[in-house]
C-alpha positions as CSV (number, residue, x, y, z in Angstrom):
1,X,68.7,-58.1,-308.2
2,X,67.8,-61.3,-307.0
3,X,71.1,-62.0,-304.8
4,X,70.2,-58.5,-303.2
5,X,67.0,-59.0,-302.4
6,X,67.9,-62.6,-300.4
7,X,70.7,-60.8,-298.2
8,X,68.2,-58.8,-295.9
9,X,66.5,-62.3,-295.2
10,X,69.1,-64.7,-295.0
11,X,70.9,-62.1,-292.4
12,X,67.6,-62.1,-290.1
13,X,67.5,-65.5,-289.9
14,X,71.3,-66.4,-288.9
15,X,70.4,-63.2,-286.3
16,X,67.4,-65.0,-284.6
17,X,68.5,-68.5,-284.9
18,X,70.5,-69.5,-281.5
19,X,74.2,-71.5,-282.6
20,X,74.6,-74.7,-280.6
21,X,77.3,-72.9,-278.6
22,X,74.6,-70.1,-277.3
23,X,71.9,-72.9,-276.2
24,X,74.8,-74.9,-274.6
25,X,75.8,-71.9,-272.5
26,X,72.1,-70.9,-271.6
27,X,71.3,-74.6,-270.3
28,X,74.6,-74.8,-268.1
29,X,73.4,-71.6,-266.9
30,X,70.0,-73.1,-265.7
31,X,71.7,-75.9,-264.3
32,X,74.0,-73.6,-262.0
33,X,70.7,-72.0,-260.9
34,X,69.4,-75.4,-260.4
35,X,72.2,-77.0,-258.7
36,X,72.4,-74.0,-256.4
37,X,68.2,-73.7,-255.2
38,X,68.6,-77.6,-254.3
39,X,71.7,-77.4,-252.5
40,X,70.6,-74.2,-250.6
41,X,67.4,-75.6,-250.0
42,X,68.9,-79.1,-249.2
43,X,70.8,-77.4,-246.1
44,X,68.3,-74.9,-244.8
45,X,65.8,-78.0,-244.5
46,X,68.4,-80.1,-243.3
47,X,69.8,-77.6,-240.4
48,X,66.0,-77.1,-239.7
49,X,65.4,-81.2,-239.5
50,X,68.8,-81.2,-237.3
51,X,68.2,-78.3,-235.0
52,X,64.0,-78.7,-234.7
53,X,63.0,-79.9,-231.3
54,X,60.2,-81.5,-232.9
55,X,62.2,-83.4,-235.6
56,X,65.5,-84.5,-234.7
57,X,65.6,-82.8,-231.6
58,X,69.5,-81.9,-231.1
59,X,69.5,-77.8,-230.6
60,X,73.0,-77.1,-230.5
61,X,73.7,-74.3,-233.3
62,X,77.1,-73.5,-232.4
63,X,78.2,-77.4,-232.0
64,X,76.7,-77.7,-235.5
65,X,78.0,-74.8,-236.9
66,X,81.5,-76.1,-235.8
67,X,81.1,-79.4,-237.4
68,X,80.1,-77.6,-240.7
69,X,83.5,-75.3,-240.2
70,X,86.0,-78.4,-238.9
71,X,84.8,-80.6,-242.2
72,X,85.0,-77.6,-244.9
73,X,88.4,-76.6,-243.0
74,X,89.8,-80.1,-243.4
75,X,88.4,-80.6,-247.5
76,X,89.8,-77.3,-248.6
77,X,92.9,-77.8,-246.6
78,X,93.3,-81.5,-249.1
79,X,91.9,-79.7,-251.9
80,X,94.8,-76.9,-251.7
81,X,98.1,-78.9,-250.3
82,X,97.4,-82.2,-251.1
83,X,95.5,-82.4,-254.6
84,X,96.8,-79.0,-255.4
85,X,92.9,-77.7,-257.1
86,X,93.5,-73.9,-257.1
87,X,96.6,-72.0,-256.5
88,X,96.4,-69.7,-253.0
89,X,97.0,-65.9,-254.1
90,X,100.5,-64.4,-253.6
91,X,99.7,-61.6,-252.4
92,X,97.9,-63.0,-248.9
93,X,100.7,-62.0,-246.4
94,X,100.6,-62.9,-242.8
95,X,99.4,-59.2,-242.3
96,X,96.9,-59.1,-244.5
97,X,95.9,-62.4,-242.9
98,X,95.0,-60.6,-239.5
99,X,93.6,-57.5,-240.8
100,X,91.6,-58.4,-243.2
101,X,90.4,-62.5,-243.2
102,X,90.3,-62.6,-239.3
103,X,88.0,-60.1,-239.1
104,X,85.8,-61.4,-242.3
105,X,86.0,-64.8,-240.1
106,X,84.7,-63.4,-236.9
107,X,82.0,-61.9,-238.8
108,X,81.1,-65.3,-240.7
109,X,81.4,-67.1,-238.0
110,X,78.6,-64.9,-235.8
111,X,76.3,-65.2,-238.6
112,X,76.6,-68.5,-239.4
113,X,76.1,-69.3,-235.4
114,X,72.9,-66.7,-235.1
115,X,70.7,-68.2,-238.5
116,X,71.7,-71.7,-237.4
117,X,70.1,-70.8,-233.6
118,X,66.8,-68.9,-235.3
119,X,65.5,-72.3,-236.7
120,X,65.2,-73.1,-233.0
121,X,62.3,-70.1,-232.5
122,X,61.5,-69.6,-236.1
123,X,59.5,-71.4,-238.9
124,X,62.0,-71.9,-242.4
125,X,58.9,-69.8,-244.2
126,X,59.4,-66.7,-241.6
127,X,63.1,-67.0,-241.8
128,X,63.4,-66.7,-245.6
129,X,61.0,-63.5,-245.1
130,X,63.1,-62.0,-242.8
131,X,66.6,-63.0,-245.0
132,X,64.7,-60.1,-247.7
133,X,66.1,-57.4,-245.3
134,X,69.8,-58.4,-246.6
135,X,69.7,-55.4,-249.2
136,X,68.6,-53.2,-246.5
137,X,71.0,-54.0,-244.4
138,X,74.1,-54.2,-247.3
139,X,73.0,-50.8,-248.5
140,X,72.5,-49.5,-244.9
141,X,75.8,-50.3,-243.9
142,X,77.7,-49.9,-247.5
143,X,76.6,-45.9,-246.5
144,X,77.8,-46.2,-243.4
145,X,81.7,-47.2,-244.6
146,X,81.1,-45.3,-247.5
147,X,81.7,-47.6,-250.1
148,X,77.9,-47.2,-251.6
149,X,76.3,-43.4,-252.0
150,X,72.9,-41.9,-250.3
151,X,70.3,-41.8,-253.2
152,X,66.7,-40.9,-251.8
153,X,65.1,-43.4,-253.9
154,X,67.2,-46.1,-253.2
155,X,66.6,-45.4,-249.5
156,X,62.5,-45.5,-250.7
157,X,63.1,-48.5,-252.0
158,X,65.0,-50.3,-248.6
159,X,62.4,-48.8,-246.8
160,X,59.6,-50.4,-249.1
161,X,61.3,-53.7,-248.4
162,X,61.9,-52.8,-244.5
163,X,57.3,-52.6,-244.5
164,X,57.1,-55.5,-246.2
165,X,58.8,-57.8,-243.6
166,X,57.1,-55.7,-241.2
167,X,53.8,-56.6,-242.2
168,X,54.9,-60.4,-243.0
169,X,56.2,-60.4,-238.9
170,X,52.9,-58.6,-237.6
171,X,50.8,-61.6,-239.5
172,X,53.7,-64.6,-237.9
173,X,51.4,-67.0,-236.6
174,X,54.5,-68.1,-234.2
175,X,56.3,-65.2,-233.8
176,X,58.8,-65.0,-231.3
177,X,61.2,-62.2,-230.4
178,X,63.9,-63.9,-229.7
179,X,64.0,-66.3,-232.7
180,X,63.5,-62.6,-234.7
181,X,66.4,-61.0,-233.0
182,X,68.7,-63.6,-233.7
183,X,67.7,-64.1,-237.6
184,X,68.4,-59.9,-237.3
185,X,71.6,-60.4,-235.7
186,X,72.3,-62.9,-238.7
187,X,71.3,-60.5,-241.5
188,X,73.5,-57.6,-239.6
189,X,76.6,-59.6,-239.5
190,X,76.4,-61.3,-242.7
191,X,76.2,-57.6,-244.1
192,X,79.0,-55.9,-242.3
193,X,80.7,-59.4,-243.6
194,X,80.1,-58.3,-247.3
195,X,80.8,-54.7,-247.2
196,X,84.3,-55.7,-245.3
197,X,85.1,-58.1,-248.2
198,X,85.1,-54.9,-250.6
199,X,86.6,-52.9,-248.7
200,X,89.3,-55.2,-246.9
201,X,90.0,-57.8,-250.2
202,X,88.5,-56.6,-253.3
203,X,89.7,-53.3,-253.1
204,X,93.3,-54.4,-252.5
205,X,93.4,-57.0,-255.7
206,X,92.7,-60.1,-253.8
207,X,90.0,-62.3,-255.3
208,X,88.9,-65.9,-253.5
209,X,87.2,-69.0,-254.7
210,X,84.6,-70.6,-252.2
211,X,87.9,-73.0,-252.2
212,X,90.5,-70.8,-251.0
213,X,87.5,-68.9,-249.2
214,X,87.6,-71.5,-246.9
215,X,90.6,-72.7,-247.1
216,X,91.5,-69.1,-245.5
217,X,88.3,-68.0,-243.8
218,X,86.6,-71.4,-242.4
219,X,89.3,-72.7,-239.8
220,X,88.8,-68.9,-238.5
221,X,85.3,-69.5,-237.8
222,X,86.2,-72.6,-236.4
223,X,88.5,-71.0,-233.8
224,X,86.0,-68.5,-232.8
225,X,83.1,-70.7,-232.4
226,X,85.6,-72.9,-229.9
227,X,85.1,-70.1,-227.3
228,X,81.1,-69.9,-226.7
229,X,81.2,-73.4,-227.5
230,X,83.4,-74.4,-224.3
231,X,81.8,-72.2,-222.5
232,X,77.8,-73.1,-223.7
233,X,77.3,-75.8,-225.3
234,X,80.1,-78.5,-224.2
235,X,78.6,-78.8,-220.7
236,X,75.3,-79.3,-221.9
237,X,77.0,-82.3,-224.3
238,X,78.6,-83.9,-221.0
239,X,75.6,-83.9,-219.3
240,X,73.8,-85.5,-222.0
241,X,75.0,-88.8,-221.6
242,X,72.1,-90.5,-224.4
243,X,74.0,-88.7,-227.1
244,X,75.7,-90.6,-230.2
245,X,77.3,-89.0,-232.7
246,X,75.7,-90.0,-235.9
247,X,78.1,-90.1,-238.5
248,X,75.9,-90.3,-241.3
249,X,73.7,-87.4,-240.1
250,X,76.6,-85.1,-239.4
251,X,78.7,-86.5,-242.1
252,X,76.1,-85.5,-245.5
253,X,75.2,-82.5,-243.5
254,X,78.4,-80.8,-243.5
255,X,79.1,-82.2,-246.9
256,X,76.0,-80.5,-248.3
257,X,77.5,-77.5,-246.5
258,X,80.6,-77.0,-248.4
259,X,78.9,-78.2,-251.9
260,X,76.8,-75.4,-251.7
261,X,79.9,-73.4,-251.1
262,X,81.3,-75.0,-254.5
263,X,77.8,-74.0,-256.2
264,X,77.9,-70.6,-255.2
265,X,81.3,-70.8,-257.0
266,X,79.9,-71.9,-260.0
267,X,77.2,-69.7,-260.3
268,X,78.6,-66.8,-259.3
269,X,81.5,-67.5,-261.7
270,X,79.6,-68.7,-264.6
271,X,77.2,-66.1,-264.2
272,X,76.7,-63.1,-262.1
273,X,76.1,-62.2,-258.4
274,X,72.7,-60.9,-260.0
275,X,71.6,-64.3,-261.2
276,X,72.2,-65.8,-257.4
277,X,70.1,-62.5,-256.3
278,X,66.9,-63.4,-258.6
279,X,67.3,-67.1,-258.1
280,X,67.9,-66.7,-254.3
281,X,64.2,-65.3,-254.6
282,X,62.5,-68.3,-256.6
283,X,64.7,-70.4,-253.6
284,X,62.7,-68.3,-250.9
285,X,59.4,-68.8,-252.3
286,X,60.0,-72.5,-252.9
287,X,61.0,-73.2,-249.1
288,X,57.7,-71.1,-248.1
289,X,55.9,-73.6,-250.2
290,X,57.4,-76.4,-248.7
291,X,57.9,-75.3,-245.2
292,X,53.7,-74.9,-245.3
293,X,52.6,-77.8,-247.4
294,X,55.6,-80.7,-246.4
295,X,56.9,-79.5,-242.4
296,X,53.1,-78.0,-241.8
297,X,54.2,-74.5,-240.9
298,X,51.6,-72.2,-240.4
299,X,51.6,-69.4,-243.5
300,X,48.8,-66.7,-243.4
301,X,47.9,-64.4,-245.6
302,X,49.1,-61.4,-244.0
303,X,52.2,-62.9,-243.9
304,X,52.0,-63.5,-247.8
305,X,50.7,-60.2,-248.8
306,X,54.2,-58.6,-246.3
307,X,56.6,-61.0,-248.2
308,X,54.9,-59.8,-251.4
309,X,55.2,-56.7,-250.9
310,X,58.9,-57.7,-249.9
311,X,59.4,-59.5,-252.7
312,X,58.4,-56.5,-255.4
313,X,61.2,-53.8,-253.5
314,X,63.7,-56.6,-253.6
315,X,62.7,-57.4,-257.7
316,X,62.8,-53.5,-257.9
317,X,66.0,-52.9,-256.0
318,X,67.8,-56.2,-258.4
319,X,66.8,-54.2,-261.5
320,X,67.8,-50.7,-260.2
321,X,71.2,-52.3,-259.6
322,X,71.6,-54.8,-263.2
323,X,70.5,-51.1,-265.1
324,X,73.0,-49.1,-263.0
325,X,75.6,-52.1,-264.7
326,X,74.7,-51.6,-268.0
327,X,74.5,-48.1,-267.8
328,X,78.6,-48.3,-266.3
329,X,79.5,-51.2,-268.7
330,X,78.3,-48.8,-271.8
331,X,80.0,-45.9,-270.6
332,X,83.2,-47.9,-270.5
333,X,83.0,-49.1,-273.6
334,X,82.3,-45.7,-275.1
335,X,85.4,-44.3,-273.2
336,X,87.5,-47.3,-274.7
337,X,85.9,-46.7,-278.1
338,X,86.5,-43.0,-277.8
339,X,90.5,-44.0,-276.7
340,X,90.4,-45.7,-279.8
341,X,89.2,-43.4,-282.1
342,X,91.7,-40.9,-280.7
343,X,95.0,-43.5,-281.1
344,X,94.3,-44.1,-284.4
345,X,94.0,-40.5,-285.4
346,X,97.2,-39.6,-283.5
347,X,98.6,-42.8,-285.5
348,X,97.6,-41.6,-288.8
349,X,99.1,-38.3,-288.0
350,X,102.0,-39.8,-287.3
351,X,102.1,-41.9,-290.4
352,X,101.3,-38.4,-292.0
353,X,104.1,-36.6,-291.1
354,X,106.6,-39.3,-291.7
355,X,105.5,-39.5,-295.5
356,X,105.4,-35.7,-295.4
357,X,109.2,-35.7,-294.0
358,X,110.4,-38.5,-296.6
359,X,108.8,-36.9,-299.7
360,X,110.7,-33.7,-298.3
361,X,114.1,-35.8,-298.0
362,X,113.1,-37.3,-301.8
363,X,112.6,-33.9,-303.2
């Protein structure tokens, strides 16, 4: 009696006591998170600091954009043939090369060129408002190339999100078009960049690291920005004989640049794309804190009450999505379970008729 009565209790505790194993993984999760928000943040404020004609005054995006693609190109490029880190997949052929990772470069390469140019026009607080479109624009286009289905309420919910940033731009205290239609153009091509990496890669088995991702992808970027870089920027550079590279500037810029690349890896990895998603948002509110209170950027409260309003169709839109997982992981299971069930009974049948057929033989 006694022994029965201290099961039910002894199994409730063991069930809400976390094992040293559980805690461990839950704290390296928070420290992905972690790592990630300060590196992101470390190199949106940085680019800002770089690209600012009020801070360090040197506005050339594309110039910096190519430093950031030269250095990654060179460290994966020791990381893969020199120190051997990750193995390249077997399956890239020279083909696949030009039809699928050329055009993913291109793509990369536009956006990276675009954002970098907004922090010229733009406050970092009005620049992680507009970045909230990026579900609007990933499901907009995923339609488009069907690779995502029309659901009226998802479209409610992109358009919930599109009003948001709408009213955050109408209450920008600096707003300028230009600056807007370049973070636009950003959010566009970083969103056709996405979809194509499902459809071109994922969809044909091929899976890259941030590693091989730029091992692959960055010295594309590199050659593409060569082209409106001769033609832009480099005579502006000649002209501007008071120019010194600084090394040190330059040099734990781009290195910031591709450990945030390494970060996305591990959290992304070690987690799931989700987790980046709802700790890209904690990241956004943080740099709108310190772009008002730290650089002095002016924040109103129509812009808050926008981004709010943002905010709640992005949290809304994250949930929809981790729901429509579970809801797929559980059906999977239940088809596996169900496959199961059905090999074991064709296996005891099995079993059934050979005893049948060798009790026949016996008799």
């Amino acid at each position: 009696m006694g022994a029965a009565t201290d099961a039910p209790t002894t199994s409730a505790s063991s069930t809400t006591t976390l094992s040293p194993s559980i805690i461990k993984k839950i704290l390296l999760s928070y420290t992905y998170v972690a790592l990630w928000i300060f590196l992101s943040f470390t190199v949106i404020v940085y680019n800002k600091y770089i690209l600012d004609q009020k801070l360090y005054n040197w506005p050339y995006p594309i110039s910096l954009t190519l430093i950031h693609m030269g250095f990654c190109s060179s460290i994966a490029a020791l990381l893969v043939r020199v120190f051997h880190v990750v193995d390249l997949p077997t399956s890239m052929s020279p083909r696949l090369y030009l039809s699928s990772v050329v055009p993913i470069g291109a793509l990369y390469s536009l956006s990276l060129w675009l954002s970098n140019s907004a922090y010229i026009y733009l406050s970092v607080s009005f620049i992680q408002m507009l970045k909230a479109l990026m579900p609007v624009a990933v499901y907009s286009i995923g339609v488009l190339f069907r690779k995502d289905y029309f659901k009226s309420s998802t479209m409610g919910n992109m358009l919930a999100i599109s009003f948001g940033v709408a009213i955050a731009a109408y209450g920008e205290a600096k707003f300028d078009t230009w600056g807007v239609l370049l973070q636009l153009g950003a959010v566009a091509f970083e969103a056709t960049r996405l979809v194509l990496i499902q459809i071109l890669l994922t969809s044909k088995g091929i899976s890259l690291n941030p590693i091989t991702s730029l091992y692959y992808v960055a010295p594309c970027c590199f050659v593409f920005l060569l082209i409106p870089w001769i033609t832009v920027e480099l005579p502006i550079l000649k002209e501007n004989s008071t120019f010194h590279f600084d090394y040190f500037i330059f040099g734990t810029n781009s290195f910031c640049a591709f450990a945030l690349n390494l970060a996305v890896f591990l959290l992304v990895g070690k987690t799931s794309a989700l987790t980046m998603n709802v700790a890209g948002v904690v990241k956004d509110w943080l740099l709108i804190a310190f772009s008002w209170s730290v650089i002095k950027d002016t924040v109103t409260p129509v812009n808050l009450f926008g981004y709010g309003l943002a905010f709640w169709g992005v949290a809304y839109y994250n949930h929809s999505k981790l729901k429509a997982l579970r809801e797929k992981e559980a059906a999977e299971r239940k088809d596996e379970e169900g496959d199961d069930e059905e090999s074991g009974r064709l296996l005891d049948q099995r079993e059934g008729d050979v005893i049948t057929r060798r009790n026949e033989s016996e008799g």
